[in-house]
C-alpha positions in Angstrom: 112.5 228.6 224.3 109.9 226.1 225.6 110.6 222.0 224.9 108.1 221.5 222.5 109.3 224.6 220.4 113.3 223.5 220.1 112.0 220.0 219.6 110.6 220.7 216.3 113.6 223.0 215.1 115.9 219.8 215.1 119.4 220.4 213.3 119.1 224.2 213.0 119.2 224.9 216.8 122.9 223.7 218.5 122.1 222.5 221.8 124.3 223.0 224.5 124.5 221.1 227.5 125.4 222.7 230.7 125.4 220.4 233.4 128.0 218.9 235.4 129.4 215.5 234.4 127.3 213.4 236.7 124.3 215.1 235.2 125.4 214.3 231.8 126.2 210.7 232.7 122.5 210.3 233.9 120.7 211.5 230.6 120.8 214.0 228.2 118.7 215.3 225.0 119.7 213.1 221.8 121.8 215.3 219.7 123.0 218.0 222.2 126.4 219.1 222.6 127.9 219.2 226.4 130.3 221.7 227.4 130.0 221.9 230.7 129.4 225.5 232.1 133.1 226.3 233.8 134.5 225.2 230.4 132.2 226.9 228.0 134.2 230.6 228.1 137.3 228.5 227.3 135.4 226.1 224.3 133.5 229.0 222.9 135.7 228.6 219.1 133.5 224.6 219.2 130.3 226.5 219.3 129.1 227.6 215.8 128.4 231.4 215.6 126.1 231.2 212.8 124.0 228.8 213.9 121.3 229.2 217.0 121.9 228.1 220.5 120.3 226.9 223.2 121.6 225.8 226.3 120.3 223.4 228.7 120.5 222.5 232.6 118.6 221.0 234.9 115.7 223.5 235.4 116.8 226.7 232.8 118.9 228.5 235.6 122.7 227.8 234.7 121.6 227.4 231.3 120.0 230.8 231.1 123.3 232.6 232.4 125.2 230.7 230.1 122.7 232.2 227.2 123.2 235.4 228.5 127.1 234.8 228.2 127.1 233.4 224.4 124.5 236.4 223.7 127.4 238.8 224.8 129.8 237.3 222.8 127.9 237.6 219.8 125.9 234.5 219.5 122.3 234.0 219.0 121.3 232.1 222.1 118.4 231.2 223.8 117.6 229.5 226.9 115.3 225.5 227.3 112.6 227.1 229.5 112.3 224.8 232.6 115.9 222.6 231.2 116.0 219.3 230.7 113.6 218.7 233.6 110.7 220.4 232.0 112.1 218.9 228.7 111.4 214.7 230.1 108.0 216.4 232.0 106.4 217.4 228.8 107.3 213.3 227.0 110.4 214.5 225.3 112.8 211.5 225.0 116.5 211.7 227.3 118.6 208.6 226.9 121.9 208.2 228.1 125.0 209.5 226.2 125.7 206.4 224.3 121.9 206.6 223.3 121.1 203.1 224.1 119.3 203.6 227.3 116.9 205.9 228.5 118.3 208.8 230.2 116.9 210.3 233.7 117.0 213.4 235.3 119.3 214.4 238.6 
């Protein structure tokens, strides 16, 4: 899904972050989720199967496997075209996980 598109669905998409813990330190999109991606298999029972998905990385590769993964295990999930990169590119806000500061991108 591009940025622009899972912006406007706000509460009905569950967004799942990816990314390793440094990455999620850094800056993250307000109201997602982070599992990181060698935990997800084992945290799948926090992830709401009646509710859309889409997970986020960096640029929409990890992310996009772990989409693939959820979709195999009976979840509707969909992949942030370009990730979190193309997500801060297009003006989209990232702040930090306490929300008080601005996020970046690594």
């Amino acid at each position: 899904m591009e940025p622009m598109e899972v912006s406007g669905q706000g509460e009905r998409l569950q967004l799942i972050d990816v990314r390793e813990p440094q990455e999620w330190q850094a800056g993250r999109i307000p109201g997602s989720r982070w599992i990181p991606m060698g935990e997800l298999p084992d945290r799948l029972n926090e992830i709401d199967q009646q509710q859309p998905v889409v997970t986020v990385c960096r640029s929409g590769s990890r992310s996009g496997e772990m989409a693939e993964f959820l979709g195999g295990h009976g979840y509707r999930a969909d992949n942030l075209d370009g990730g979190i990169q193309a997500w801060a590119e297009q003006g989209l806000p990232v702040r930090t996980p306490d929300g008080e500061q601005p996020g970046r991108v690594v």
